[in-house]
C-alpha positions in Angstrom: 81.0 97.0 103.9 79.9 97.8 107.6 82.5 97.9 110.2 80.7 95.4 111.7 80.0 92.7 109.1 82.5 90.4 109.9 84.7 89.3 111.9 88.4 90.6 111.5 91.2 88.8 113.2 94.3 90.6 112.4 98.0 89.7 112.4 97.9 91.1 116.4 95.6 88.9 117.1 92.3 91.2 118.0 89.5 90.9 116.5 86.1 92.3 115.4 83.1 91.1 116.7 81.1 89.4 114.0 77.3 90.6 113.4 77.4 92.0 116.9 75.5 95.9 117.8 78.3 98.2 118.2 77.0 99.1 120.9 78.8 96.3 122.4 82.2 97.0 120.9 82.2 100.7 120.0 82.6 101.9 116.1 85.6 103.5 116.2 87.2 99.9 117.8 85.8 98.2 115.1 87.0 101.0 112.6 90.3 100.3 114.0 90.1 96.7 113.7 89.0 96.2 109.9 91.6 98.9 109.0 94.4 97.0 111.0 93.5 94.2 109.5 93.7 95.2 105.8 97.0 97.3 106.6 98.5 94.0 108.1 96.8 92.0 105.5 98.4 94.3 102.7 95.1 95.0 101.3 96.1 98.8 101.8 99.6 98.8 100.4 102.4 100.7 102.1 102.3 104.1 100.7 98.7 104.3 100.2 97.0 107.4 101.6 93.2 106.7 103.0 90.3 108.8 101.5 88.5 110.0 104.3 85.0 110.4 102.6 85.3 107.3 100.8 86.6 104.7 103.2 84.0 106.1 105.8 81.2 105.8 103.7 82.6 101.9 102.8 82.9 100.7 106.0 79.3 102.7 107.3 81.0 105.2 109.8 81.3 108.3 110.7 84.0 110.5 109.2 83.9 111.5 112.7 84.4 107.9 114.2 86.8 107.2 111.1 89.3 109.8 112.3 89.0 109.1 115.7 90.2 105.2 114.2 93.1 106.9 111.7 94.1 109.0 115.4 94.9 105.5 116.9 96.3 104.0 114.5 98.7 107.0 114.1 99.7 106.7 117.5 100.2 102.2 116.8 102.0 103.4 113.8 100.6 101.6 111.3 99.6 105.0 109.5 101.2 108.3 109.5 99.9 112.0 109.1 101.2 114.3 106.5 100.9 117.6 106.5 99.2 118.6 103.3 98.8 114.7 102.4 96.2 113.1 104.5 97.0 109.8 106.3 99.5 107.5 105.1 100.1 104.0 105.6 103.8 104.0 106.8 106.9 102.7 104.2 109.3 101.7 106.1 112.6 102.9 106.2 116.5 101.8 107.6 115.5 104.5 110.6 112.4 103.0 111.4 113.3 99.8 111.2 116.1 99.9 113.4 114.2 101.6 115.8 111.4 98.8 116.0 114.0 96.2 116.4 116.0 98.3 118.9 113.3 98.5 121.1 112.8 94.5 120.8 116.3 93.9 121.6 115.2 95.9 124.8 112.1 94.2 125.9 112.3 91.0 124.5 116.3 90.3 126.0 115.0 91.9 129.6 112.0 89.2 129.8 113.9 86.1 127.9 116.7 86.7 130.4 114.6 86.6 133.7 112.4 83.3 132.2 115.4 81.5 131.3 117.1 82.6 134.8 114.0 81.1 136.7 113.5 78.6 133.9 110.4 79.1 132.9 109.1 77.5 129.7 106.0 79.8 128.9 102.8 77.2 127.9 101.7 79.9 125.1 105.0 79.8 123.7 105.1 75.9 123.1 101.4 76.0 122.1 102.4 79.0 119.6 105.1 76.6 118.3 103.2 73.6 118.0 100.6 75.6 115.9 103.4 76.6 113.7 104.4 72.8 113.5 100.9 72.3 112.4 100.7 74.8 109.6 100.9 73.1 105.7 103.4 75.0 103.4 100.8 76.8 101.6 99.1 78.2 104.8 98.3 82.1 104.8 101.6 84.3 105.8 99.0 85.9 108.1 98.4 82.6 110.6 102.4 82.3 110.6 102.3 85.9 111.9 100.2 85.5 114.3 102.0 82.7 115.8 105.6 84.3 116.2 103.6 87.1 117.7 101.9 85.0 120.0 105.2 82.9 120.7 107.5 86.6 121.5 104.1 87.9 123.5 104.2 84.5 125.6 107.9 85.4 126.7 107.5 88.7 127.5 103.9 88.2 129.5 106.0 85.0 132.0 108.4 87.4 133.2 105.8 89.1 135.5 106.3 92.6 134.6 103.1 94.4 133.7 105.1 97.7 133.0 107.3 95.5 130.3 103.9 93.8 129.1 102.3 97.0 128.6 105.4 98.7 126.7 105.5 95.4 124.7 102.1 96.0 123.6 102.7 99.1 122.7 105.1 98.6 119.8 103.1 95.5 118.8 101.6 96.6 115.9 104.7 98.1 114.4 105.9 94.4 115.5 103.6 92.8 112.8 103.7 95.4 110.2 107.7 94.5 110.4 107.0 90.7 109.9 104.1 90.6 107.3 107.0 92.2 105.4 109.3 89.1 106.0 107.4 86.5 103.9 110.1 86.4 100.7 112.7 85.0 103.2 110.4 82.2 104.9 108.7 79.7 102.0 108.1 77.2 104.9 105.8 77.6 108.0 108.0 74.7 109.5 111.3 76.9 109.0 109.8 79.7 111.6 108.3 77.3 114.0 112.1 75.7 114.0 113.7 78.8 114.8 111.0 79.2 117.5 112.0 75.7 118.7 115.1 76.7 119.2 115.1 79.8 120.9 112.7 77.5 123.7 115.2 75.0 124.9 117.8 77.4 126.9 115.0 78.6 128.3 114.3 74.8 129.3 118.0 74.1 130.8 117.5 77.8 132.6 120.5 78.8 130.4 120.0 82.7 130.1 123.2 83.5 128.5 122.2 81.0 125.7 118.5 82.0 125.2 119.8 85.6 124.6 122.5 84.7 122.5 120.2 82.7 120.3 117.2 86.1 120.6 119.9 88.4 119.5 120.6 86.4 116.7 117.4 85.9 115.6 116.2 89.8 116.1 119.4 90.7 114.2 118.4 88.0 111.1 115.1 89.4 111.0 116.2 92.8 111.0 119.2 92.5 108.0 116.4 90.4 106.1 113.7 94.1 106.4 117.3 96.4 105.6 118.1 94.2 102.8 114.4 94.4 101.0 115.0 97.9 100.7 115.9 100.2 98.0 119.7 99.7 97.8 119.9 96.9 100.3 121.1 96.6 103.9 124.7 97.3 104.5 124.9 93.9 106.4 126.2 96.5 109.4 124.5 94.9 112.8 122.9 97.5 115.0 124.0 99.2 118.2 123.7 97.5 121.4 
């Protein structure tokens, strides 16, 4: 398969052009956007180390332009470099994931607090809900992915800060490896696009005590349900402040 055969829409939301040169999007970015894809998609299982010679000569790339892909997505954190064992994709453990949710707690409270305070109901956010509204119970675990992500990207783009948008983005694809991992304690699209609902209307009434009230507890859900999936279970502890 060529990097550039078709098109790849991943649980972040980018996407790789379909039958287009690479000369228009470069071969390492569409390197990075089939292997994002199938890390997100599970198709590469947690774990799973990639063989250099082989993947590149799958996709038709480089082993030059495949490392340059396996450097980025080291540095997104959807793989990992072992000394003496190649590159891994990630498992996740009680450290990393209370690490990914401590730095939503960060971002996400900052930006819900200021929409709520100016109440602002972000348009992407209601759209993202509506399209989770839309979704039958057998749709892919993907699409419901890339709906929260669009919902939690629409707060944190209305609250005007670049600086926040940009570190948002930066810890987004840690963001959706975290949730593709959720599926076992959602077995209804309409269950997430509830919550989702939910966490909309005190930012409606401009009630920012009540919008983060109603985040934290839905971060921290999320979060016990990833610490309870793991060898041994959560400890049902809630995280630091």
């Amino acid at each position: 398969m060529s990097a550039s055969a078709s098109p790849v829409a991943d649980s972040t939301g980018q996407t790789a052009p379909a039958g287009a040169p690479l000369g228009r999007v470069s071969t390492v970015e569409a390197t990075v956007a089939v292997l994002r894809s199938r890390i997100l998609g599970a198709d590469i299982a947690a774990g799973a180390s990639i063989p250099e010679e082989q993947t590149a000569a799958e996709l038709g790339v480089s082993r030059h332009s495949l490392r340059a892909a396996m450097r980025r997505l080291v540095e997104e954190g959807l793989l990992r470099h072992e000394p003496h064992r190649g590159v891994r994709v990630p498992v996740l453990d009680r450290a990393d994931i209370e690490d990914v949710y401590r730095m939503r707690r960060v971002l996400e409270l900052e930006a819900t607090r200021t929409v709520a305070g100016a109440g602002i109901v972000p348009v992407e956010a209601v759209a993202a809900v509506a399209a989770l509204e839309a979704l039958t119970r057998g749709a892919g675990w993907d699409e419901v992915v890339l709906q929260d992500l669009r919902f939690h990207r629409a707060v944190i783009d209305a609250a005007g800060s670049p600086r926040l948008a940009r570190a948002y983005r930066a810890t987004q694809s840690e963001v959706a490896y975290c949730l593709t991992q959720l599926r076992p304690h959602y077995d209804r699209p309409a269950q997430v696009a509830a919550e989702h609902r939910e966490l909309l209307e005190p930012v409606a009434s401009s009630d920012p005590e009540a919008a983060c009230r109603l985040l934290i507890e839905h971060l921290l859900e999320a979060e016990q349900n990833l610490l309870g999936a793991l060898p041994g279970g959560g400890d049902g502890s809630p995280p630091p402040n």
